[in-house]
C-alpha positions in Angstrom: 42.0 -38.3 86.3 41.0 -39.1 82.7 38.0 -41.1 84.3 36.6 -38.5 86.5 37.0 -36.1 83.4 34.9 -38.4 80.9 32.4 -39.2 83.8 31.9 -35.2 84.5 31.5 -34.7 80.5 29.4 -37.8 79.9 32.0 -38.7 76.9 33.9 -42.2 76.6 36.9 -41.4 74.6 39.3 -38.7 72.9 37.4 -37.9 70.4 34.6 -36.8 72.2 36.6 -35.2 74.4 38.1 -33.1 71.6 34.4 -32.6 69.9 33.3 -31.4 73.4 36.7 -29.1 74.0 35.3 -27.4 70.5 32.1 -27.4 71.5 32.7 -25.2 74.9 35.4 -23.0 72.7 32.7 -22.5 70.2 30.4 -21.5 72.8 33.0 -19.0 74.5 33.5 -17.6 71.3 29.6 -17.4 70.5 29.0 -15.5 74.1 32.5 -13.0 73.9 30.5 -11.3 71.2 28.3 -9.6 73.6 31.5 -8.5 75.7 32.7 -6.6 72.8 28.7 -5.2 72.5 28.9 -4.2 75.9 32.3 -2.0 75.7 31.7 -0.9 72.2 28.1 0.5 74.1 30.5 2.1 76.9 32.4 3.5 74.8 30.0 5.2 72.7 27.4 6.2 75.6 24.7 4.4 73.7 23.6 0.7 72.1 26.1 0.4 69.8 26.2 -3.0 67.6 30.0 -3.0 65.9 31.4 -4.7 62.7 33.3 -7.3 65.2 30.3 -8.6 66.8 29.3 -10.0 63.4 32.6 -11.3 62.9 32.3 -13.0 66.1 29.0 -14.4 65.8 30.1 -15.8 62.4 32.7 -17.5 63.8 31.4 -18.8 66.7 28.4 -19.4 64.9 30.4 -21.9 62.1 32.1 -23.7 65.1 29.0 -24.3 67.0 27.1 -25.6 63.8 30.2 -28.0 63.2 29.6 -29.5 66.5 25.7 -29.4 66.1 26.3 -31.4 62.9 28.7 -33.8 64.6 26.1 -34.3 67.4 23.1 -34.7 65.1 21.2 -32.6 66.6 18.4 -30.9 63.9 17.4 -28.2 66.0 20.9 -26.9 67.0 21.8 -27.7 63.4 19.0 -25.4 62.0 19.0 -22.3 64.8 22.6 -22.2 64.2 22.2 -22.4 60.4 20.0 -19.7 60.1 21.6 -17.4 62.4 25.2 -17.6 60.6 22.4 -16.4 57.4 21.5 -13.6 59.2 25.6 -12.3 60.4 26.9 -12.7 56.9 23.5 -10.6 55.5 24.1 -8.1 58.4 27.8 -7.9 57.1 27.2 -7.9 53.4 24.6 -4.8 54.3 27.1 -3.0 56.6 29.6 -3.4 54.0 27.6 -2.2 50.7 26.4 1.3 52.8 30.2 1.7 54.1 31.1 3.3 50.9 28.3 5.5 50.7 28.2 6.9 53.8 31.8 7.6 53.7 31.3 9.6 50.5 28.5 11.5 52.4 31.0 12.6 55.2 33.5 14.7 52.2 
């Protein structure tokens, strides 16, 4: 069984394995983000872009650069670099016009 697993994954040991196991729960977390897109859109009857899609694309994001950098692999290393850039900047802007716009609402 362990055999036909390694074969299918193209790995020779555990801790492949493990990097790979990360690897596919990075990208799984990386894709779920457009999941919660798609019902926060439902939901509102329009595109709709919430605050936990940037969460999740951080964290998905981190976890698929710590595999990239494991693997060596420059241009996974810098397309995931730069886009964990642009989450937190999305973030840090949603966050600095929160208090604003809340103060707008009173």
């Amino acid at each position: 069984m362990k055999e036909a697993v390694f074969q299918f994954l193209s790995i020779g040991d555990w801790t492949e394995f493990w990097w790979v196991a990360l690897g596919l729960t990075a990208q799984l977390s990386f894709s779920a983000r457009f999941i919660v897109q798609w019902i926060a859109s439902e939901r509102a009857g329009h595109s709709y872009v919430p605050v936990a899609f940037w969460w999740i694309s951080i964290v998905g994001g981190l976890l698929l650069l710590s595999y990239a950098i494991y693997r060596k692999d420059v241009v996974f290393i810098l397309g995931q670099s730069m886009g964990v850039i642009v989450y937190v900047r999305n973030l840090m802007l949603i966050y600095r016009t929160k208090p604003s716009s809340m103060s707008e609402k009173t």
